[in-house]
C-alpha positions as CSV (number, residue, x, y, z in Angstrom):
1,X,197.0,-150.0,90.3
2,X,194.8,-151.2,87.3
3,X,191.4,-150.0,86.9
4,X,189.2,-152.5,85.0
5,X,185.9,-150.6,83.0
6,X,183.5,-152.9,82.3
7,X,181.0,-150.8,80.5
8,X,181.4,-148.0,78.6
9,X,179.7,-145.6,80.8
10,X,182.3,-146.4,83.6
11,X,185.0,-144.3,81.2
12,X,185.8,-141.1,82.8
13,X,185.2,-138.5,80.1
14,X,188.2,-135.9,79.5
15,X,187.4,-132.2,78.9
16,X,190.2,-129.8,78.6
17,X,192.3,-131.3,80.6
18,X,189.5,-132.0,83.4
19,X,188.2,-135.9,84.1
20,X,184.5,-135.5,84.6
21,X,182.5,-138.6,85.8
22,X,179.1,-137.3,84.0
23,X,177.9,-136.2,80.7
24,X,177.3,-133.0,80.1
25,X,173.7,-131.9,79.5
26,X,173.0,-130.3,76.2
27,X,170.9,-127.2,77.8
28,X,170.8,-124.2,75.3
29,X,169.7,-121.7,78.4
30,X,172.8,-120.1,80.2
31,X,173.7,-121.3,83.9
32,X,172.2,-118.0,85.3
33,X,169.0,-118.0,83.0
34,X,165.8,-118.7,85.4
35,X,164.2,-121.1,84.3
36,X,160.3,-120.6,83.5
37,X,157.4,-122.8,84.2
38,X,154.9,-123.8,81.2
39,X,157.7,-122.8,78.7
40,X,160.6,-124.4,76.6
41,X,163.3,-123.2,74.1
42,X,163.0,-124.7,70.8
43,X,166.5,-125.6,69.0
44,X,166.3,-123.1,66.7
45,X,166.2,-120.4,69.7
46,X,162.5,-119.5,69.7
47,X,160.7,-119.9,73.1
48,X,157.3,-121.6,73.0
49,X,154.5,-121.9,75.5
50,X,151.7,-124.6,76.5
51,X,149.6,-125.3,79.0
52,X,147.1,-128.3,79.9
53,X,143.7,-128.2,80.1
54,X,142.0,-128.6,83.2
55,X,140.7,-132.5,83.5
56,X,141.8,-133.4,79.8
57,X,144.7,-134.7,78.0
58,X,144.8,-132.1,75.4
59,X,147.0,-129.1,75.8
60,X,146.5,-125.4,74.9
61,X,149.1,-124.0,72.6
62,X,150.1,-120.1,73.7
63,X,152.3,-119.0,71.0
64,X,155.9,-118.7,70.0
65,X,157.7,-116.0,71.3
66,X,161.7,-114.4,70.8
67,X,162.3,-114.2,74.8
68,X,161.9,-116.3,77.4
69,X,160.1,-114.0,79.6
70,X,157.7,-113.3,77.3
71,X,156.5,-116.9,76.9
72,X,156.0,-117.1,80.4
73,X,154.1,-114.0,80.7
74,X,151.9,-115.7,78.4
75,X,151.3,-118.9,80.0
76,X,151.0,-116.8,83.5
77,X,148.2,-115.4,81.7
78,X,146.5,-118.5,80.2
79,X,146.9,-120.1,83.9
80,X,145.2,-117.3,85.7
81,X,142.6,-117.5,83.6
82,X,142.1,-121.4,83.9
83,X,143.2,-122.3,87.5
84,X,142.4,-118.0,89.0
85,X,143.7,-116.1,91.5
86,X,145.1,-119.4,93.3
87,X,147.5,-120.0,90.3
88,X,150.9,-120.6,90.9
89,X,152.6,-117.9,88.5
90,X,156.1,-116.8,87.2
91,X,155.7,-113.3,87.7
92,X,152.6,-113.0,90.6
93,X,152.8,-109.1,90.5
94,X,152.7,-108.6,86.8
95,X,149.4,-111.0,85.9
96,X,146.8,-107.4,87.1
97,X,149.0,-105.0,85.1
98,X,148.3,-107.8,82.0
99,X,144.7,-106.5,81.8
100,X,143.6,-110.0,83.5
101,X,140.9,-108.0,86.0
102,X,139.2,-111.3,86.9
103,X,136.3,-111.8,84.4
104,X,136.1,-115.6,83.4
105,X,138.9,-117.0,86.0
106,X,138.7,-120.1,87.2
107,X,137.6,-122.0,84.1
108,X,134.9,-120.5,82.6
109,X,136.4,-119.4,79.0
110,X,136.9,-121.3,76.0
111,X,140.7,-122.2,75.0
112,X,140.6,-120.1,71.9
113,X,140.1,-116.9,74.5
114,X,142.4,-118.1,76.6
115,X,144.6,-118.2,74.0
116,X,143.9,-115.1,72.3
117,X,144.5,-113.5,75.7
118,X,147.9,-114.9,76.0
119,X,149.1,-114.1,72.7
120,X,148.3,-110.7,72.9
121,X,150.0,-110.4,76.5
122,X,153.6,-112.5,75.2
123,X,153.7,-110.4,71.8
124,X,153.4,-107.4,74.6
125,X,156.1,-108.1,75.9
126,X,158.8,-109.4,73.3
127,X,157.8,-106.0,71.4
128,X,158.4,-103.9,74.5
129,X,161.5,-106.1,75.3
130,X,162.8,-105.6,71.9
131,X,162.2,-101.7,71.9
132,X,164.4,-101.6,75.5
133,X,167.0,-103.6,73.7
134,X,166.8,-100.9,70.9
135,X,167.0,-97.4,73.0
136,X,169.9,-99.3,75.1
137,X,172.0,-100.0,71.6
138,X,171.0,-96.0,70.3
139,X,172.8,-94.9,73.9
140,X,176.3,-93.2,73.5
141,X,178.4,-94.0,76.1
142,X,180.4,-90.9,75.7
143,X,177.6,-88.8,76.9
144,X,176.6,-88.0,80.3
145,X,173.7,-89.0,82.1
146,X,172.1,-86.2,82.5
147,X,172.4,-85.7,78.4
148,X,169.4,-88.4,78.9
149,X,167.6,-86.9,81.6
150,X,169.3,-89.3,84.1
């Protein structure tokens, strides 16, 4: 039998030993990393966050940030305080503890407040991300649990 391939997308593509009849997609996030609304990973590894404005073309810039999660923590925050309580967020039970008690939701506030507020809420987060990632290096596995007040 004699296949005929009349354009070059037609080629099977051969990957260790494996014939797979798609490209692969050059995604830099792991299969089991959740993906996040209102942010993306730059190439470099740094995770940035945007939102638009309300009824305009132009776009609110929310920072650059080391983790995912903390890029959408900030753009949770910058949409609360645009679209309010009705937002549809990453982390719904987390935008109260983030200091956002409600005054100027639902479009009231500049975008330099809005994005003051979620700068200060995603650098939050990446430093208390980065201090969790610290104590869990300093642990010593050879001690017991109750050496940490487990």
């Amino acid at each position: 039998m004699v296949i005929e391939y009349k354009r070059k997308q037609d080629f099977p593509m051969v990957k260790e030993g494996m014939v797979m009849n798609e490209k692969p997609k050059s995604n830099l996030m792991s299969p089991n990393e959740k993906r996040y609304k209102g942010i993306r990973m730059r190439k470099w590894g740094k995770w940035v966050a945007e939102i638009r404005e309300p009824h305009k073309r132009s776009r609110i810039w929310l920072g650059s940030y080391k983790t995912a999660v903390a890029a959408a923590r900030a753009y949770d925050t910058a949409v609360f305080y645009l679209r309010g309580p009705s937002a549809r967020l990453n982390f719904p039970e987390q935008v109260l503890q983030d200091g956002n008690g409600g005054e100027g939701v639902g479009g009231d506030m500049s975008a330099t407040l809005i994005r003051q507020k979620a700068a200060e809420v995603g650098a939050r987060v990446d430093a208390e991300l980065r201090l969790e990632n610290t104590m869990v290096e300093k642990l010593d596995m050879n001690k017991l649990p109750e050496a940490y007040g487990l």
